[in-house]
C-alpha positions as CSV (number, residue, x, y, z in Angstrom):
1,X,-117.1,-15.7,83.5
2,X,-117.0,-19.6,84.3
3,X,-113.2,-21.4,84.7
4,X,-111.9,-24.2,82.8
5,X,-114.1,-26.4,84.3
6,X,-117.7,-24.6,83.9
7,X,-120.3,-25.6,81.9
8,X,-120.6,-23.2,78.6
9,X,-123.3,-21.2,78.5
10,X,-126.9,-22.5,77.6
11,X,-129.3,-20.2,76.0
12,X,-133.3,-20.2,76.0
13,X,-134.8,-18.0,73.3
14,X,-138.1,-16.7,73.5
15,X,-140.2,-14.7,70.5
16,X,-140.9,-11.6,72.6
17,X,-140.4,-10.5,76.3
18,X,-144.6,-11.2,76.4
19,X,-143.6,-14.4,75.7
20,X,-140.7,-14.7,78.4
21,X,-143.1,-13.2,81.1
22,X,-146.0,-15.4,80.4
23,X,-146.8,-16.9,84.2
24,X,-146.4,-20.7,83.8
25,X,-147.9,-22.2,87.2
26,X,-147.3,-19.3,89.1
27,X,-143.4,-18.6,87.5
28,X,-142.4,-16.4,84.4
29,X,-141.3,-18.7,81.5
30,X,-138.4,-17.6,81.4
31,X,-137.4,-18.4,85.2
32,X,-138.5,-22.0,84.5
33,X,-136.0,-21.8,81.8
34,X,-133.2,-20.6,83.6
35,X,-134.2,-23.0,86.5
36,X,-134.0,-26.0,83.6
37,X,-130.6,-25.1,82.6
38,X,-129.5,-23.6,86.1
39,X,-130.1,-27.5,87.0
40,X,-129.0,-28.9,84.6
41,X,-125.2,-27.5,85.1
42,X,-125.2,-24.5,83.4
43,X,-122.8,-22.0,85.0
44,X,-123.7,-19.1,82.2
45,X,-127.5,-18.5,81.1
46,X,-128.1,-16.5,77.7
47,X,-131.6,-15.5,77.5
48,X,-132.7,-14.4,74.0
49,X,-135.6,-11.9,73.4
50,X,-136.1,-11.8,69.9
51,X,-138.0,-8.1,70.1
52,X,-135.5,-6.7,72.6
53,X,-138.4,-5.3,74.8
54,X,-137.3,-5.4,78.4
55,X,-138.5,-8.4,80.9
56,X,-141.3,-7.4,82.8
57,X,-139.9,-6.8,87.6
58,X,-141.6,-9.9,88.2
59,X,-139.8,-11.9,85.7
60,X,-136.4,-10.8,86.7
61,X,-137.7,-11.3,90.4
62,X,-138.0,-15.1,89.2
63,X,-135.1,-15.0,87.5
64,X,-133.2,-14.0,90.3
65,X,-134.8,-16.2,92.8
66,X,-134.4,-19.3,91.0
67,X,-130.9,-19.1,89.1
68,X,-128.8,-20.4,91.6
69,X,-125.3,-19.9,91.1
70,X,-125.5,-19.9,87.3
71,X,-124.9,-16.1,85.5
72,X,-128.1,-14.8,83.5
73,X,-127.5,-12.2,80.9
74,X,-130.4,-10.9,78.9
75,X,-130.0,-10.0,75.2
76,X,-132.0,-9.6,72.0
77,X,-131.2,-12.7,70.1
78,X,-132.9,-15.8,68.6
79,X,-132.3,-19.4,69.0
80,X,-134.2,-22.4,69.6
81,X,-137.4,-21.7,71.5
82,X,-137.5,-22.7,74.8
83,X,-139.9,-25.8,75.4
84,X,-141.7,-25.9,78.7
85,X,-144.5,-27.7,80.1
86,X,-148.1,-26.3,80.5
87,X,-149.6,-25.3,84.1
88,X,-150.8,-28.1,84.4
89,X,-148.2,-30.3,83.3
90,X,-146.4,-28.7,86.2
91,X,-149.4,-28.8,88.9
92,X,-149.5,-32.6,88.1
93,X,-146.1,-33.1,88.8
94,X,-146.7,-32.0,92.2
95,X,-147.9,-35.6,94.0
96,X,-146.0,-36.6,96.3
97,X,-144.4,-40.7,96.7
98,X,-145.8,-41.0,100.1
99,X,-149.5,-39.8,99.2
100,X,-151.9,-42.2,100.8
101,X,-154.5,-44.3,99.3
102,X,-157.3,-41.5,99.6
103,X,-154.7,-38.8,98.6
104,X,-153.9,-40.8,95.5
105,X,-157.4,-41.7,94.3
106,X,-159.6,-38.6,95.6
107,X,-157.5,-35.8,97.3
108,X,-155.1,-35.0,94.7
109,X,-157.1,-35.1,92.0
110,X,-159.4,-32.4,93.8
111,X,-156.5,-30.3,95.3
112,X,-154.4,-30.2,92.0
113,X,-157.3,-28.4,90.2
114,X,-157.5,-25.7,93.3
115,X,-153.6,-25.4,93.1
116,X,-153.9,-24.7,89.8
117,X,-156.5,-21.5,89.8
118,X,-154.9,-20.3,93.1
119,X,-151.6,-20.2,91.0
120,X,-153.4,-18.0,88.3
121,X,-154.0,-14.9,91.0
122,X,-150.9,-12.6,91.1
123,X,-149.1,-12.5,94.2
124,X,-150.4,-16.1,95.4
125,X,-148.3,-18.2,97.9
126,X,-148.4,-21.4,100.0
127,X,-148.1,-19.4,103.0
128,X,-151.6,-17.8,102.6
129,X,-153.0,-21.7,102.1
130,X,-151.4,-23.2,105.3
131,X,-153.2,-19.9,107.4
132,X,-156.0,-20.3,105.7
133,X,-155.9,-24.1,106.8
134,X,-155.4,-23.1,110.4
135,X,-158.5,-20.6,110.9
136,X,-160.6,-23.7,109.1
137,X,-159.2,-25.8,111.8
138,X,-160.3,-23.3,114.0
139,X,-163.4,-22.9,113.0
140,X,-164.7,-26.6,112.7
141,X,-164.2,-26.4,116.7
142,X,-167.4,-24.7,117.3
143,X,-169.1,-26.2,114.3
144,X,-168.6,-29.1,116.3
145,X,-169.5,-28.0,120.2
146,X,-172.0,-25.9,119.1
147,X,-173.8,-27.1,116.4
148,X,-175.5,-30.7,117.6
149,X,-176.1,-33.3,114.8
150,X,-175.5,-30.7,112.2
151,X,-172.6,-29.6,113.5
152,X,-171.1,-33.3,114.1
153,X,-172.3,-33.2,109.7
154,X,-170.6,-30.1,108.8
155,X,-167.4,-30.8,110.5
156,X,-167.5,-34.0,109.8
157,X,-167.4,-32.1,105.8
158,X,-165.3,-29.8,107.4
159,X,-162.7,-31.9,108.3
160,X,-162.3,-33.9,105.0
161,X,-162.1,-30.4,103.1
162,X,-158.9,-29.7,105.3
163,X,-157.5,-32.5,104.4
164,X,-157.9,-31.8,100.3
165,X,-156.4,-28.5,101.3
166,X,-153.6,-29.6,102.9
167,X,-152.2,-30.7,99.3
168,X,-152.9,-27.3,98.3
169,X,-149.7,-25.6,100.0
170,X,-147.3,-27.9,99.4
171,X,-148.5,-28.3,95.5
172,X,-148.1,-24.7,95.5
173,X,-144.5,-24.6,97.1
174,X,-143.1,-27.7,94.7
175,X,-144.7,-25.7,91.4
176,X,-143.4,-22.5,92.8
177,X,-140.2,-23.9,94.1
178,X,-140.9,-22.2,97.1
179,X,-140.3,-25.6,99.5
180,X,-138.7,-25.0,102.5
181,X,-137.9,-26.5,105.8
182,X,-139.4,-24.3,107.8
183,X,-142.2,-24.3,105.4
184,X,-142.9,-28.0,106.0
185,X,-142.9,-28.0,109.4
186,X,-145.7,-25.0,110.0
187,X,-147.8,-27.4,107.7
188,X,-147.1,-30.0,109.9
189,X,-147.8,-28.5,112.9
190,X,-151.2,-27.0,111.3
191,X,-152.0,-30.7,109.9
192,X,-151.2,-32.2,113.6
193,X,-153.2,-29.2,115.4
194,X,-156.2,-29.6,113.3
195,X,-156.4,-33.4,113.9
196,X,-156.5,-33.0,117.4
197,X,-158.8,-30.5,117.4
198,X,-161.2,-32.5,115.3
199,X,-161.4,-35.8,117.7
200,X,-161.4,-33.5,120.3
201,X,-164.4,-31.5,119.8
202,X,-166.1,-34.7,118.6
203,X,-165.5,-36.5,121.8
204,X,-166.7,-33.8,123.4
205,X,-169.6,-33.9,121.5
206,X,-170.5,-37.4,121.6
207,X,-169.7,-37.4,125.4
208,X,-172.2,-34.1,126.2
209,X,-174.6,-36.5,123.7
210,X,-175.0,-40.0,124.9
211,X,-173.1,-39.8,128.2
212,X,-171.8,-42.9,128.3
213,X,-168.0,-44.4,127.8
214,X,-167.3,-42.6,124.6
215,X,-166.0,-39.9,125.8
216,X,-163.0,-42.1,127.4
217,X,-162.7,-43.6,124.4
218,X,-161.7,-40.2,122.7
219,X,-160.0,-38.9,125.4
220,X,-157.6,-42.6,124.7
221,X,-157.8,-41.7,121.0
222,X,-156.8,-37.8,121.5
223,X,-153.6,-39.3,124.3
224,X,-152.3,-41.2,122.0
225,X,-151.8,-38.7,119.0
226,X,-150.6,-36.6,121.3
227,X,-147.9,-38.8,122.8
228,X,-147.5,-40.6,119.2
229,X,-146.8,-37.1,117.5
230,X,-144.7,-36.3,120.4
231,X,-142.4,-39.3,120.3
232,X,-142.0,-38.7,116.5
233,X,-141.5,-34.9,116.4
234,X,-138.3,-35.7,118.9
235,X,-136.8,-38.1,117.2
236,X,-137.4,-36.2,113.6
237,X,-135.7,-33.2,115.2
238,X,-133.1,-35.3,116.8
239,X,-132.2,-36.2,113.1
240,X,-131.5,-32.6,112.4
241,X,-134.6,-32.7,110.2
242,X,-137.4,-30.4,110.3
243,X,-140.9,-31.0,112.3
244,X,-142.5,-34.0,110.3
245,X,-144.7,-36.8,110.7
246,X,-144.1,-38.9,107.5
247,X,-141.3,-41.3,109.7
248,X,-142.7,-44.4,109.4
249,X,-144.2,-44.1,105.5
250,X,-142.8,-46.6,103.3
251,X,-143.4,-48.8,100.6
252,X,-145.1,-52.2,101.3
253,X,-144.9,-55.5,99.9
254,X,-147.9,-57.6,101.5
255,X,-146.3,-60.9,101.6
256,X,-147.8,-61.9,104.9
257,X,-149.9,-61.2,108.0
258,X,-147.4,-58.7,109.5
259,X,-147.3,-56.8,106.3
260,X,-150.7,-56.7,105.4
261,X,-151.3,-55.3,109.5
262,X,-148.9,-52.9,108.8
263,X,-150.4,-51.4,105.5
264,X,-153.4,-51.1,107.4
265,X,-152.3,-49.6,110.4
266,X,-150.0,-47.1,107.6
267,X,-153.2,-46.4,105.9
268,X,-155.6,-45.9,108.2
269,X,-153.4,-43.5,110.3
270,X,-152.8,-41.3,107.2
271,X,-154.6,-38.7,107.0
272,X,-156.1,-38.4,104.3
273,X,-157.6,-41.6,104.8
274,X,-159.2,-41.2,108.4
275,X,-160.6,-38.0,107.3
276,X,-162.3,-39.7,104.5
277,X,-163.5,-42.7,107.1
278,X,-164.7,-40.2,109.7
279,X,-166.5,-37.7,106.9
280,X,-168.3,-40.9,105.5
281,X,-169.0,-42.8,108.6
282,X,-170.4,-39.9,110.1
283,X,-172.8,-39.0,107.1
284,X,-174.5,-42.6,107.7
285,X,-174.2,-41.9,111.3
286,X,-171.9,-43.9,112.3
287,X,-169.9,-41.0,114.0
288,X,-169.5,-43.7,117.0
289,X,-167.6,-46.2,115.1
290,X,-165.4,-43.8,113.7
291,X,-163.8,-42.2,116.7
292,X,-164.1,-46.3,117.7
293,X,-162.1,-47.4,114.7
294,X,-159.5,-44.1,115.4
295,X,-159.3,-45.6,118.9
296,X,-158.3,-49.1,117.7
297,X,-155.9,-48.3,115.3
298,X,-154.3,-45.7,116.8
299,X,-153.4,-48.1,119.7
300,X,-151.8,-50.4,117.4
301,X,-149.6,-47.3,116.1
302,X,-148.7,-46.4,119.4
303,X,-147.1,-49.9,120.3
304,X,-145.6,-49.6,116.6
305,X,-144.3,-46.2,117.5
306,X,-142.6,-47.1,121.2
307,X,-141.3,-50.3,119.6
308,X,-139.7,-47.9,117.3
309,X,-138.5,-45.5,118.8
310,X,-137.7,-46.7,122.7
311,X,-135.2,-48.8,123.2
312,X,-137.2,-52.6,123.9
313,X,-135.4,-55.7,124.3
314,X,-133.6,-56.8,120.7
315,X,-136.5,-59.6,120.3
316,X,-139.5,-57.3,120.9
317,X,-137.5,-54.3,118.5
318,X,-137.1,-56.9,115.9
319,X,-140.3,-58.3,115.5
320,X,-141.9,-54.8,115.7
């Protein structure tokens, strides 16, 4: 029973326990509903089934799972039908702020319509996507040592589909309300792995290939994700946060030169957008300028990082 200071109790009616089981992206209806008025305030939960039939295990797994501190009782009863969004409606809600240029134009569009099937199969979860991410970075290793100019094509592909799929696992978690700390940071750590796997293998293969200073040019682009990554997963951590790499997204207002660098340098190093880069530069065979163009950029993100992060003269911190 709630105390003088409790919320009274909400209800969410539905016409038939069918009705309260139906899946909505992933969650029995009548979970979302409790989840709605669970945060919302509600300390007390009514649920009414009109036809009395009993909710189905999973629902009251749901239910269970996503109440919170808030009571639930199940009767048969009507009221006003609970009103909740579609699948999709739910799945599109998934974006993130900090999505990058590519992620907001191309990736999400693609990985919100995989989110959605995946979240029509009983039983599916966005631990199964982040594995399934990590054997695919696995795999576009030899794709790349092994497979000469098709291979550099295919992971080249490869690559870019990792990066669409990456969206997949959070979407999943936000529409399932399955996010979790240590969630985040094993996507993280997959997202970080397969990057460095990627310029790795193509350095290797450009090196083996043309034989000339490429292959320090990679090896430059690979030490300075390394260190970069390293530098920012300390300093996360030191926060008390868990494993991330989104420290130094934010919004910008190009009103100058040093803005307009630092959108670039922000976009470029996402992602989602250097995927796309080295996918389409490599297609038109330009798989040189790509790890190039990493290079470049990534050395002007490791300056921004150590000016960050290390503690520079006030002047140098400043202007940074």
């Amino acid at each position: 029973m709630g105390s003088e200071n409790s919320v009274p109790a909400d209800m969410a009616a539905f016409a038939s326990a069918r009705a309260a089981d139906r899946r909505i992206a992933g969650v029995a209806a009548a979970a979302r509903a409790v989840r709605s008025l669970a945060e919302a305030g509600a300390l007390e939960i009514r649920l009414g089934i009109a036809d009395g039939a009993p909710l189905a295990r999973a629902t009251l797994e749901d239910i269970e799972r996503l109440r919170g501190g808030a009571a639930v009782s199940v009767e048969r009863g009507t009221g006003a039908p609970a009103v909740l969004p579609s699948s999709w409606e739910v799945v599109r809600a998934t974006g993130k702020p900090g999505d990058g240029l590519v992620s907001r134009r191309l990736n999400r569009s693609v990985s919100q319509r995989i989110t959605w099937l995946l979240l029509r199969i009983p039983g599916a979860r966005p631990i199964q996507v982040t594995i399934f991410n990590a054997v695919l970075a696995l795999v576009i290793v030899p794709v790349l040592l092994l497979g000469g100019e098709a291979g550099l094509v295919l992971g080249g592909i490869l690559f870019h589909t990792a990066s669409i799929l990456d969206g997949v696992d959070g979407e999943m978690a936000r529409a399932t309300f399955r996010a979790s700390p240590a969630g985040a940071a094993l996507d993280s750590a997959v997202d970080i792995a397969t990057n460095l796997l990627f310029v790795g293998a193509l350095t290797v293969n450009l090196a083996l290939r043309d034989g000339d200073a490429i292959g320090w040019i990679g090896a430059w682009a690979v030490t300075l994700s390394v260190v970069g990554g390293m530098l920012i997963a300390r300093r996360v951590r030191a926060g008390g946060a868990p494993l991330g790499f989104d420290l130094f997204k934010r919004s910008v207002h190009i009103r100058g030169l040093v803005d307009l660098i630092y959108w670039a340098v922000q976009t470029l190093t996402g992602r989602d957008c250097f995927a796309f880069l080295f996918m389409a530069l490599i297609l038109v065979g330009l798989e040189r300028t790509a790890l190039m163009i990493y290079a470049g950029v990534g050395t002007v993100w490791i300056v921004y990082v150590l000016a960050s992060l290390l503690p520079l003269p006030r002047l140098f911190r400043g202007a940074a």
